[in-house]
C-alpha positions as CSV (number, residue, x, y, z in Angstrom):
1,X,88.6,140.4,85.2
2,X,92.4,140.9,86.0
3,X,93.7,140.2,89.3
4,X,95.6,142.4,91.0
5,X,99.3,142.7,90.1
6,X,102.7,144.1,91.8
7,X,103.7,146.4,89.8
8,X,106.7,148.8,90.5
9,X,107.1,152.2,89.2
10,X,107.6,152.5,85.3
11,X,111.0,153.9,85.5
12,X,112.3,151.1,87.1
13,X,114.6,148.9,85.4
14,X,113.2,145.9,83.4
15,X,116.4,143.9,85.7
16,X,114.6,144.9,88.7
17,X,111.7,143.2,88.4
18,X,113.3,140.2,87.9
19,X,114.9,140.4,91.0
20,X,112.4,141.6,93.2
21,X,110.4,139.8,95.9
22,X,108.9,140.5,98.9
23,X,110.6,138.4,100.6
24,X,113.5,137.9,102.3
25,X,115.4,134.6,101.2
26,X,114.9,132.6,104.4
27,X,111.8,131.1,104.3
28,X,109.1,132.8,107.1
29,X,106.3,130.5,107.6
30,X,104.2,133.3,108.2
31,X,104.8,135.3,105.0
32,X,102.7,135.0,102.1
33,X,105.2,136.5,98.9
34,X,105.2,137.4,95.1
35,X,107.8,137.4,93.0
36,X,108.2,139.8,90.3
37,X,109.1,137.9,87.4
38,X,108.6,140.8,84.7
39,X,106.4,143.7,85.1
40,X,103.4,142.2,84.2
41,X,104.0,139.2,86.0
42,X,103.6,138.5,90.1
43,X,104.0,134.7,91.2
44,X,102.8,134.1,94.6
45,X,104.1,131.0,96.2
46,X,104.8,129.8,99.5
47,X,108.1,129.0,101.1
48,X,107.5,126.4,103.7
49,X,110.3,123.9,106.4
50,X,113.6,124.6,106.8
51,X,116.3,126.6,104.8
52,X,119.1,123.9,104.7
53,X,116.8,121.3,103.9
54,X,116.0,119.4,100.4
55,X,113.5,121.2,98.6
56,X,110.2,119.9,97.1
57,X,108.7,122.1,94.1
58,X,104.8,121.8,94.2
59,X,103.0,122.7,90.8
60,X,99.3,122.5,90.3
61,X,96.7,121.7,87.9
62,X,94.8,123.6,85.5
63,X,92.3,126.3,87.3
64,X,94.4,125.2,90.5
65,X,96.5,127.1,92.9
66,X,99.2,125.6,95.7
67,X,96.3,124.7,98.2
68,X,95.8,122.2,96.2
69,X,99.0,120.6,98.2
70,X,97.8,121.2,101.5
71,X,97.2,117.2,101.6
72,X,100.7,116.7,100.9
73,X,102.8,120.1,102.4
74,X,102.0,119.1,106.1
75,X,103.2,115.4,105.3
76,X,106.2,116.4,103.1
77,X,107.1,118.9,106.1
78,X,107.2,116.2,108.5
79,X,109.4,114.3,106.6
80,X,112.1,116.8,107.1
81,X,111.6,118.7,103.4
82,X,111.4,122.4,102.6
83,X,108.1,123.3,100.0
84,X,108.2,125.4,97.6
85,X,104.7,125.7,96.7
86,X,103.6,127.9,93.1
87,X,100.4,129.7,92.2
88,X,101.5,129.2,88.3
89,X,100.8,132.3,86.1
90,X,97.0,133.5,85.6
91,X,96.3,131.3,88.1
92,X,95.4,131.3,92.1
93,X,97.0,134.8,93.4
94,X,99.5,135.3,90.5
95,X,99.0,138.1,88.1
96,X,96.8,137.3,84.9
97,X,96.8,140.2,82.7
98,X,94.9,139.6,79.4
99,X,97.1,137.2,76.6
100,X,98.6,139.1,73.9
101,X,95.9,138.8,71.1
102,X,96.0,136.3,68.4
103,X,99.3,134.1,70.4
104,X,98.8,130.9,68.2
105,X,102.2,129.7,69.0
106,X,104.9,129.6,72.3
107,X,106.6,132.8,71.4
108,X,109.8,131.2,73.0
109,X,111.9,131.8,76.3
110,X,113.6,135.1,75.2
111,X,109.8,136.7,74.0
112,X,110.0,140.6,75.1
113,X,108.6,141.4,78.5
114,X,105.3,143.0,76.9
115,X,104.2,139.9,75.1
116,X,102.3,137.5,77.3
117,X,101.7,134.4,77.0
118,X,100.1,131.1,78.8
119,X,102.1,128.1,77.5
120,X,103.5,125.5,80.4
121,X,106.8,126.0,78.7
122,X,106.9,129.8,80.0
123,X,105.8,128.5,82.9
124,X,108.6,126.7,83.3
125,X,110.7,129.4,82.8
126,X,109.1,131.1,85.7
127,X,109.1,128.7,88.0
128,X,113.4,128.2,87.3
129,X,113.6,131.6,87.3
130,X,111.9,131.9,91.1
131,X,114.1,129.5,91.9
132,X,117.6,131.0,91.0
133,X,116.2,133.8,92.4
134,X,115.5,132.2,96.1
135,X,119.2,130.4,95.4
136,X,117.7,127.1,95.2
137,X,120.4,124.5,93.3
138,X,118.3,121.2,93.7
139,X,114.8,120.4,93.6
140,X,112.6,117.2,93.8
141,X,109.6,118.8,91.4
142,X,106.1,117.1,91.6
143,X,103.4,118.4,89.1
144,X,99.7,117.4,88.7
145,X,97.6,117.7,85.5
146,X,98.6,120.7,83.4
147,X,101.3,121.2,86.8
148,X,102.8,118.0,84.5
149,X,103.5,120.0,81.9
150,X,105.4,122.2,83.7
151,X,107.4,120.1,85.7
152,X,108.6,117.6,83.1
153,X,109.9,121.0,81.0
154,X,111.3,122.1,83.9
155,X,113.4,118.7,84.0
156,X,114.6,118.9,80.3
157,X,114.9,122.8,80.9
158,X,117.4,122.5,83.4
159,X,118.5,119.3,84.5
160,X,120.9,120.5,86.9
161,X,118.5,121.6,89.0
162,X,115.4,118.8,88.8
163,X,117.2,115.9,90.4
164,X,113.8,114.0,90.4
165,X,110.1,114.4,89.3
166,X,106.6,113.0,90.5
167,X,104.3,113.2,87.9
168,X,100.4,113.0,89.0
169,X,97.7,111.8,86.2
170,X,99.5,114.0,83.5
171,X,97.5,114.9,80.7
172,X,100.4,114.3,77.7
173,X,98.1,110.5,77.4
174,X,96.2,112.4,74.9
175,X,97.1,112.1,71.2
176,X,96.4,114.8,68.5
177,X,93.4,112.7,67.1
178,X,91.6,112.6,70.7
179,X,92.6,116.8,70.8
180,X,90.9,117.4,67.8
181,X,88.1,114.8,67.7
182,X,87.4,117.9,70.9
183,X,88.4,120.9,68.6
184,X,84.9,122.5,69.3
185,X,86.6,123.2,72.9
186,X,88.1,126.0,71.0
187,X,85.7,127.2,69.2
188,X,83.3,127.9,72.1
189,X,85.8,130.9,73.6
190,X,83.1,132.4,75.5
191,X,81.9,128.9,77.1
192,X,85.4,127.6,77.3
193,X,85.1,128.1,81.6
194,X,81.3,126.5,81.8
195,X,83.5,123.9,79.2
196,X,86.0,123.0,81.6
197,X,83.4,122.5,84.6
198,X,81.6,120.3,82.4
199,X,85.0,118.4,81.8
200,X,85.5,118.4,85.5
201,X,82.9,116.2,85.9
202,X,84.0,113.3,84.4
203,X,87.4,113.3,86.4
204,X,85.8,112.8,89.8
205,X,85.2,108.9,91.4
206,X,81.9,107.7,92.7
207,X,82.1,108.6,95.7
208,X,83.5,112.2,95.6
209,X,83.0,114.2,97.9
210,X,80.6,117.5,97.0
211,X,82.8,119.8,98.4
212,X,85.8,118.7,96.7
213,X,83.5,119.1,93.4
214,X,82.3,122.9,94.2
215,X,85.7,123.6,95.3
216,X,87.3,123.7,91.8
217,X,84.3,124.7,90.1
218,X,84.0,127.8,92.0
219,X,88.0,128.3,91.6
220,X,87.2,127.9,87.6
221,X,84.6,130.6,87.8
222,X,86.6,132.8,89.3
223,X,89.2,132.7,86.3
224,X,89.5,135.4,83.4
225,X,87.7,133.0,80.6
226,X,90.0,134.6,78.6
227,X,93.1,134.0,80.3
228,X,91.9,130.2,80.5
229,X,91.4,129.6,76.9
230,X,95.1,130.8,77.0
231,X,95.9,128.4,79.4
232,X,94.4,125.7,77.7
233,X,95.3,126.7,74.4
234,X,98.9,126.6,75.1
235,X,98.6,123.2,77.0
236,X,97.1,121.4,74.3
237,X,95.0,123.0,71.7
238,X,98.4,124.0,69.6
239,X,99.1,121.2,67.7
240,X,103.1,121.8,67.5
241,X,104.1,123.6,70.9
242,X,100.8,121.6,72.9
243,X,102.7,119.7,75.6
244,X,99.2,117.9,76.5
245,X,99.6,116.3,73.0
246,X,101.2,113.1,73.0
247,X,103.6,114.0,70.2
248,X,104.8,116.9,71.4
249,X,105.3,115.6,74.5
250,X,107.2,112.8,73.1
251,X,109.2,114.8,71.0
252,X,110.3,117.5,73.5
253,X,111.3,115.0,76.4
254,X,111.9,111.4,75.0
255,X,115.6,110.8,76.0
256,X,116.1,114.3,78.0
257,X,114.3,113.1,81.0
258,X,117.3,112.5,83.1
259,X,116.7,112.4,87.0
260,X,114.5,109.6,88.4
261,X,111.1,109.5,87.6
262,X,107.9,108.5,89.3
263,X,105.0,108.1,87.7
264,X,101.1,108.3,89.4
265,X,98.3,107.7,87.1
266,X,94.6,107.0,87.7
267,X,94.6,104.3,85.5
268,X,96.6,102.3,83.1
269,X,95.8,104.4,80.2
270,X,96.4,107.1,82.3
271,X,100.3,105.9,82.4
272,X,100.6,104.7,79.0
273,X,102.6,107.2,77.7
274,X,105.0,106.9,80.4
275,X,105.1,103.3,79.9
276,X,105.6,103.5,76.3
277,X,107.3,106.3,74.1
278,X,108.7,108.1,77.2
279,X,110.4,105.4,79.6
280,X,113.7,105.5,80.3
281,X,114.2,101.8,81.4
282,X,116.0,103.4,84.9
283,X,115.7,101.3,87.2
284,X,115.1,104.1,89.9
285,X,112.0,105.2,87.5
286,X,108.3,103.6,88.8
287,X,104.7,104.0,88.0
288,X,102.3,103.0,90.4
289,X,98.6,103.3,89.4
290,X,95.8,104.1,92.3
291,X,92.6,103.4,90.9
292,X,89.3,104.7,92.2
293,X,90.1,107.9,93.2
294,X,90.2,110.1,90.2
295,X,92.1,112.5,88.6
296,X,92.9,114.3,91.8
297,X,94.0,111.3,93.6
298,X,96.4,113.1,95.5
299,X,93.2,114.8,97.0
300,X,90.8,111.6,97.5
301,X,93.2,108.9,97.9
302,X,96.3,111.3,100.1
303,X,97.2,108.4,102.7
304,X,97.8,106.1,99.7
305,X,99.4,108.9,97.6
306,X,101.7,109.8,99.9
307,X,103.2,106.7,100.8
308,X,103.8,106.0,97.4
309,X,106.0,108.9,97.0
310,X,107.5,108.3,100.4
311,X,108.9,105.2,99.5
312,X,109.9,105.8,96.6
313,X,111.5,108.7,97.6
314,X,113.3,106.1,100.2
315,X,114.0,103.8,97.9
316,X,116.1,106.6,95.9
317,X,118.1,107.7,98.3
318,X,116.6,111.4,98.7
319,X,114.7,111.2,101.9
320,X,116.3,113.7,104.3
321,X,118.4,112.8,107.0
322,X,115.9,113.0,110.2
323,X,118.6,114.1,112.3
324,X,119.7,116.9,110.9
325,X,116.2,118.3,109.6
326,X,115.0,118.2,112.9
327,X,117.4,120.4,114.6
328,X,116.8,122.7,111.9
329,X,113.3,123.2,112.6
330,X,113.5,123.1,116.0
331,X,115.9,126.2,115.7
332,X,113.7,127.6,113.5
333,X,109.8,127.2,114.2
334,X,110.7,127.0,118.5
Protein backbone atom coordinates (compact mmCIF):
# COMPACT_ATOMS: atom_id res chain seq x y z
CA UNK A 1 0.00 0.00 0.00
CA UNK A 2 1.02 3.65 -0.85
CA UNK A 3 -0.81 6.52 0.41
CA UNK A 4 -1.87 8.99 -1.55
CA UNK A 5 0.68 11.73 -2.50
CA UNK A 6 0.59 15.51 -3.91
CA UNK A 7 2.12 15.36 -6.71
CA UNK A 8 2.40 18.27 -9.29
CA UNK A 9 2.71 18.02 -12.90
CA UNK A 10 6.12 16.46 -14.15
CA UNK A 11 7.28 19.45 -15.97
CA UNK A 12 7.34 21.38 -13.07
CA UNK A 13 10.47 22.45 -11.61
CA UNK A 14 12.21 20.17 -9.00
CA UNK A 15 12.46 24.11 -6.94
CA UNK A 16 8.79 24.15 -7.04
CA UNK A 17 8.10 21.41 -5.10
CA UNK A 18 10.14 22.57 -2.54
CA UNK A 19 8.33 25.56 -2.18
CA UNK A 20 4.86 24.50 -2.49
CA UNK A 21 2.18 24.17 0.13
CA UNK A 22 -1.22 24.44 0.32
CA UNK A 23 -1.26 26.79 2.59
CA UNK A 24 -0.99 30.16 3.05
CA UNK A 25 1.68 31.23 5.73
CA UNK A 26 -0.67 32.45 8.47
CA UNK A 27 -1.80 29.66 10.28
CA UNK A 28 -5.89 28.82 9.67
CA UNK A 29 -7.01 26.68 12.39
CA UNK A 30 -9.35 25.21 10.12
CA UNK A 31 -6.90 24.05 7.32
CA UNK A 32 -5.48 20.79 7.23
CA UNK A 33 -2.02 21.32 4.69
CA UNK A 34 0.89 19.32 2.89
CA UNK A 35 3.88 20.48 2.11
CA UNK A 36 5.71 19.44 -0.93
CA UNK A 37 9.04 18.65 0.19
CA UNK A 38 10.23 16.89 -3.20
CA UNK A 39 7.99 15.23 -5.64
CA UNK A 40 7.71 12.15 -3.96
CA UNK A 41 7.29 13.67 -0.73
CA UNK A 42 3.92 15.41 0.93
CA UNK A 43 4.21 16.27 4.75
CA UNK A 44 0.96 16.94 6.33
CA UNK A 45 1.11 18.93 9.53
CA UNK A 46 -0.89 21.17 11.34
CA UNK A 47 -0.39 24.79 12.01
CA UNK A 48 -2.10 25.70 15.28
CA UNK A 49 -2.31 29.43 17.91
CA UNK A 50 -1.16 32.50 16.90
CA UNK A 51 1.30 33.74 14.14
CA UNK A 52 3.51 36.09 16.36
CA UNK A 53 3.67 33.66 18.96
CA UNK A 54 6.75 31.21 20.10
CA UNK A 55 6.46 28.12 18.31
CA UNK A 56 6.35 24.52 19.62
CA UNK A 57 7.57 21.72 17.00
CA UNK A 58 5.60 18.45 17.87
CA UNK A 59 7.23 15.19 16.37
CA UNK A 60 5.91 11.70 16.98
CA UNK A 61 6.82 8.25 17.50
CA UNK A 62 7.33 5.34 15.38
CA UNK A 63 3.88 4.22 13.59
CA UNK A 64 2.60 7.62 15.04
CA UNK A 65 1.06 10.69 13.49
CA UNK A 66 0.51 14.45 15.23
CA UNK A 67 -2.74 13.17 17.07
CA UNK A 68 -0.61 11.75 19.10
CA UNK A 69 -0.26 15.45 20.69
CA UNK A 70 -3.70 16.16 21.06
CA UNK A 71 -3.07 15.65 25.03
CA UNK A 72 -0.64 18.30 24.81
CA UNK A 73 -1.73 20.91 21.62
CA UNK A 74 -4.88 22.11 23.59
CA UNK A 75 -2.65 22.72 26.79
CA UNK A 76 0.35 24.17 24.94
CA UNK A 77 -2.30 26.55 23.11
CA UNK A 78 -3.48 27.80 26.16
CA UNK A 79 -0.33 28.73 27.33
CA UNK A 80 -0.03 31.29 24.63
CA UNK A 81 2.27 28.97 22.04
CA UNK A 82 1.81 28.42 18.37
CA UNK A 83 2.07 24.22 17.29
CA UNK A 84 3.47 23.13 14.65
CA UNK A 85 2.42 19.62 14.65
CA UNK A 86 4.24 16.90 11.81
CA UNK A 87 2.95 13.60 10.35
CA UNK A 88 6.80 12.56 9.75
CA UNK A 89 7.45 10.90 6.35
CA UNK A 90 5.62 7.35 5.59
CA UNK A 91 3.82 8.04 8.41
CA UNK A 92 0.10 9.33 9.41
CA UNK A 93 -1.10 11.41 6.11
CA UNK A 94 2.40 12.00 4.61
CA UNK A 95 3.35 10.39 1.50
CA UNK A 96 5.12 6.82 1.78
CA UNK A 97 6.15 5.73 -1.52
CA UNK A 98 8.08 2.43 -1.43
CA UNK A 99 12.18 2.82 -0.04
CA UNK A 100 14.63 2.77 -2.70
CA UNK A 101 15.65 -1.01 -2.72
CA UNK A 102 18.64 -2.36 -0.98
CA UNK A 103 19.20 1.45 1.22
CA UNK A 104 21.62 -0.05 3.77
CA UNK A 105 22.95 3.24 4.69
CA UNK A 106 21.62 7.20 5.18
CA UNK A 107 22.35 8.22 1.71
CA UNK A 108 23.10 11.80 3.18
CA UNK A 109 21.21 15.33 3.05
CA UNK A 110 22.10 16.26 -0.61
CA UNK A 111 20.76 12.40 -1.93
CA UNK A 112 18.91 13.15 -5.41
CA UNK A 113 15.17 13.67 -5.20
CA UNK A 114 14.39 10.07 -6.72
CA UNK A 115 16.20 8.12 -3.96
CA UNK A 116 14.05 7.65 -0.87
CA UNK A 117 14.87 6.96 2.10
CA UNK A 118 13.47 6.50 5.93
CA UNK A 119 16.37 7.56 8.24
CA UNK A 120 15.35 10.16 11.22
CA UNK A 121 18.28 12.15 9.92
CA UNK A 122 16.26 12.92 6.54
CA UNK A 123 13.56 13.47 8.60
CA UNK A 124 15.14 16.09 10.09
CA UNK A 125 15.94 17.65 7.09
CA UNK A 126 12.25 17.77 6.31
CA UNK A 127 11.01 18.94 9.20
CA UNK A 128 13.79 22.25 8.88
CA UNK A 129 13.02 22.43 5.57
CA UNK A 130 8.97 22.98 6.46
CA UNK A 131 10.10 25.24 8.60
CA UNK A 132 12.14 27.79 6.57
CA UNK A 133 9.55 27.27 4.29
CA UNK A 134 6.55 28.60 6.83
CA UNK A 135 9.51 31.38 7.90
CA UNK A 136 9.73 29.99 11.28
CA UNK A 137 13.35 31.31 12.92
CA UNK A 138 12.90 29.71 16.46
CA UNK A 139 11.50 26.68 17.71
CA UNK A 140 11.08 24.87 21.09
CA UNK A 141 11.11 21.05 19.47
CA UNK A 142 9.64 18.19 21.62
CA UNK A 143 10.03 14.57 20.09
CA UNK A 144 8.70 11.17 21.43
CA UNK A 145 10.25 7.73 20.77
CA UNK A 146 11.74 7.50 17.22
CA UNK A 147 10.13 11.55 17.13
CA UNK A 148 13.61 11.67 19.53
CA UNK A 149 15.54 10.93 16.88
CA UNK A 150 14.47 13.54 14.93
CA UNK A 151 14.34 16.21 17.16
CA UNK A 152 17.73 15.96 18.78
CA UNK A 153 19.24 15.92 14.87
CA UNK A 154 17.25 18.70 14.23
CA UNK A 155 19.13 20.47 17.26
CA UNK A 156 22.74 19.62 16.03
CA UNK A 157 21.32 20.27 12.43
CA UNK A 158 20.58 23.66 12.97
CA UNK A 159 21.06 25.10 16.13
CA UNK A 160 20.02 28.42 15.24
CA UNK A 161 16.79 27.42 15.01
CA UNK A 162 16.12 24.64 18.01
CA UNK A 163 16.49 27.00 21.02
CA UNK A 164 15.31 24.14 23.29
CA UNK A 165 14.26 20.35 23.13
CA UNK A 166 11.92 17.97 25.17
CA UNK A 167 12.81 14.69 24.67
CA UNK A 168 10.08 11.93 25.67
CA UNK A 169 11.32 8.18 26.52
CA UNK A 170 13.85 8.32 23.57
CA UNK A 171 14.92 5.10 22.27
CA UNK A 172 19.02 6.06 21.75
CA UNK A 173 19.16 3.99 25.71
CA UNK A 174 19.70 1.04 23.53
CA UNK A 175 23.29 -0.10 22.84
CA UNK A 176 24.47 -2.05 19.76
CA UNK A 177 24.76 -5.38 21.85
CA UNK A 178 20.86 -5.09 22.94
CA UNK A 179 20.21 -4.12 18.84
CA UNK A 180 21.67 -7.13 17.79
CA UNK A 181 20.95 -9.61 20.62
CA UNK A 182 17.21 -8.50 18.46
CA UNK A 183 18.75 -8.84 14.89
CA UNK A 184 16.02 -11.50 13.99
CA UNK A 185 13.67 -8.18 13.93
CA UNK A 186 15.29 -7.78 10.66
CA UNK A 187 15.22 -10.84 9.35
CA UNK A 188 11.52 -11.34 9.71
CA UNK A 189 10.69 -8.41 6.78
CA UNK A 190 7.37 -9.79 6.17
CA UNK A 191 6.41 -9.95 10.02
CA UNK A 192 8.31 -6.93 10.87
CA UNK A 193 4.46 -4.95 11.43
CA UNK A 194 2.88 -8.10 13.58
CA UNK A 195 6.74 -7.59 15.14
CA UNK A 196 6.37 -4.16 16.25
CA UNK A 197 2.60 -4.88 17.78
CA UNK A 198 4.12 -7.54 19.63
CA UNK A 199 6.82 -4.99 20.89
CA UNK A 200 4.05 -2.65 21.70
CA UNK A 201 3.08 -4.65 24.15
CA UNK A 202 5.63 -4.51 26.53
CA UNK A 203 5.64 -0.55 26.50
CA UNK A 204 2.15 -0.16 28.05
CA UNK A 205 1.62 0.10 32.18
CA UNK A 206 -0.78 -2.04 34.08
CA UNK A 207 -3.47 -0.32 33.91
CA UNK A 208 -3.57 0.85 30.27
CA UNK A 209 -6.30 1.63 28.86
CA UNK A 210 -7.64 -0.95 25.79
CA UNK A 211 -8.26 1.73 23.59
CA UNK A 212 -5.11 3.35 23.91
CA UNK A 213 -3.67 -0.23 23.04
CA UNK A 214 -5.90 -0.90 19.71
CA UNK A 215 -5.28 2.65 18.85
CA UNK A 216 -1.66 2.22 17.76
CA UNK A 217 -2.04 -1.21 16.77
CA UNK A 218 -4.55 -0.46 14.31
CA UNK A 219 -2.40 2.75 13.19
CA UNK A 220 0.66 -0.06 12.74
CA UNK A 221 -1.53 -2.13 10.54
CA UNK A 222 -2.35 0.39 8.47
CA UNK A 223 1.46 1.00 7.59
CA UNK A 224 3.24 -0.15 4.22
CA UNK A 225 5.30 -3.13 6.17
CA UNK A 226 7.67 -2.28 3.78
CA UNK A 227 8.00 1.30 4.41
CA UNK A 228 8.19 0.39 8.27
CA UNK A 229 11.09 -1.89 8.03
CA UNK A 230 12.54 1.25 6.43
CA UNK A 231 11.59 3.19 9.21
CA UNK A 232 12.98 1.01 11.62
CA UNK A 233 15.86 0.07 9.77
CA UNK A 234 17.11 3.50 9.57
CA UNK A 235 16.27 4.25 13.34
CA UNK A 236 18.28 1.56 14.66
CA UNK A 237 18.96 -1.57 12.75
CA UNK A 238 22.07 0.27 10.82
CA UNK A 239 24.83 -0.13 13.01
CA UNK A 240 26.76 3.20 11.89
CA UNK A 241 23.98 5.80 10.79
CA UNK A 242 21.18 4.01 13.61
CA UNK A 243 20.45 6.99 15.81
CA UNK A 244 18.48 4.46 18.18
CA UNK A 245 21.93 2.98 18.95
CA UNK A 246 23.65 4.35 21.79
CA UNK A 247 26.88 4.91 19.92
CA UNK A 248 25.69 6.68 17.22
CA UNK A 249 23.79 8.67 19.16
CA UNK A 250 26.62 9.50 21.24
CA UNK A 251 28.79 10.21 18.61
CA UNK A 252 26.57 12.45 16.38
CA UNK A 253 25.32 14.75 19.38
CA UNK A 254 27.76 14.49 22.43
CA UNK A 255 28.93 18.26 22.72
CA UNK A 256 26.56 19.68 19.83
CA UNK A 257 23.51 19.72 21.85
CA UNK A 258 23.47 23.39 22.57
CA UNK A 259 19.98 24.84 23.66
CA UNK A 260 18.43 23.69 26.91
CA UNK A 261 17.48 20.38 27.27
CA UNK A 262 14.70 18.45 29.14
CA UNK A 263 14.75 15.16 29.44
CA UNK A 264 11.29 12.70 30.22
CA UNK A 265 11.97 9.10 30.66
CA UNK A 266 9.84 6.20 31.91
CA UNK A 267 12.37 5.07 34.01
CA UNK A 268 15.90 5.59 35.12
CA UNK A 269 17.34 3.39 32.55
CA UNK A 270 15.15 5.05 30.30
CA UNK A 271 17.34 8.43 31.04
CA UNK A 272 20.63 6.85 31.28
CA UNK A 273 21.98 7.96 28.36
CA UNK A 274 21.05 11.41 28.98
CA UNK A 275 22.47 11.22 32.31
CA UNK A 276 25.67 9.73 31.19
CA UNK A 277 27.56 10.15 27.80
CA UNK A 278 25.22 12.95 26.57
CA UNK A 279 24.83 15.63 29.49
CA UNK A 280 25.82 18.75 29.09
CA UNK A 281 26.17 19.81 32.84
CA UNK A 282 23.79 23.09 31.89
CA UNK A 283 22.32 24.04 34.44
CA UNK A 284 18.96 24.93 32.48
CA UNK A 285 19.14 20.99 31.32
CA UNK A 286 16.70 18.49 33.66
CA UNK A 287 15.39 15.05 33.55
CA UNK A 288 12.50 14.23 35.36
CA UNK A 289 11.39 10.49 35.31
CA UNK A 290 7.42 9.63 35.66
CA UNK A 291 7.12 6.14 36.46
CA UNK A 292 4.06 4.02 35.85
CA UNK A 293 2.83 5.18 32.88
CA UNK A 294 4.77 3.80 30.12
CA UNK A 295 6.36 4.56 27.17
CA UNK A 296 3.63 6.90 26.05
CA UNK A 297 3.47 8.77 29.26
CA UNK A 298 2.66 11.88 27.66
CA UNK A 299 -0.62 9.91 26.78
CA UNK A 300 -1.38 8.03 30.28
CA UNK A 301 0.21 10.32 32.63
CA UNK A 302 -0.64 14.10 30.46
CA UNK A 303 -1.61 16.17 33.67
CA UNK A 304 1.79 15.20 35.19
CA UNK A 305 3.51 15.45 31.73
CA UNK A 306 2.55 18.60 31.11
CA UNK A 307 3.40 20.37 34.13
CA UNK A 308 6.68 19.15 33.91
CA UNK A 309 7.31 20.83 30.78
CA UNK A 310 5.48 23.85 31.88
CA UNK A 311 7.66 24.54 34.53
CA UNK A 312 10.44 23.91 33.07
CA UNK A 313 9.62 25.88 30.33
CA UNK A 314 9.11 28.70 33.26
CA UNK A 315 11.96 28.07 34.76
CA UNK A 316 13.91 28.86 31.31
CA UNK A 317 12.60 31.84 30.64
CA UNK A 318 10.57 30.74 27.31
CA UNK A 319 6.98 30.83 28.52
CA UNK A 320 5.17 33.38 26.39
CA UNK A 321 4.24 36.65 27.65
CA UNK A 322 0.32 36.15 28.52
CA UNK A 323 -0.46 39.53 27.58
CA UNK A 324 0.53 39.75 24.43
CA UNK A 325 -0.50 36.07 23.25
CA UNK A 326 -3.82 36.79 24.29
CA UNK A 327 -4.60 39.77 22.23
CA UNK A 328 -3.29 37.80 19.51
CA UNK A 329 -5.72 35.22 19.61
CA UNK A 330 -8.37 37.14 20.49
CA UNK A 331 -7.75 39.05 17.05
CA UNK A 332 -7.45 36.05 15.51
CA UNK A 333 -9.89 33.10 16.56
CA UNK A 334 -12.91 36.06 17.71
Amino acid sequence: MILSLNIAPSTASHESYLLSSTRATSPDPFTMPFFNRTPLISLYYLDEGPSTAPVILLIPGLTCDLHDWSWQVPFLLSLGYRTISLDVRGQGRSSAPLPTPNLTSWPGPNAPANIIDYYPQTCAHDAAALLDHLGVKSVIAIGHSQGDLITYHLATLRPDLVRALVGIDGIYRWDNAAREANGWFFEQKDEVVQNMIGFFTYTYPPDAPAWMKAWHARRAKAMDPEVMFALCWGGWGDREDGLGRTEVAVRQWKGRLECPHLVVGSSEDAVRVDRGELWRGDKLDEIVVIEGKGHWLHQAGSERFNAVVEKWLGRVGMLPEKGVAEEERGRRYS
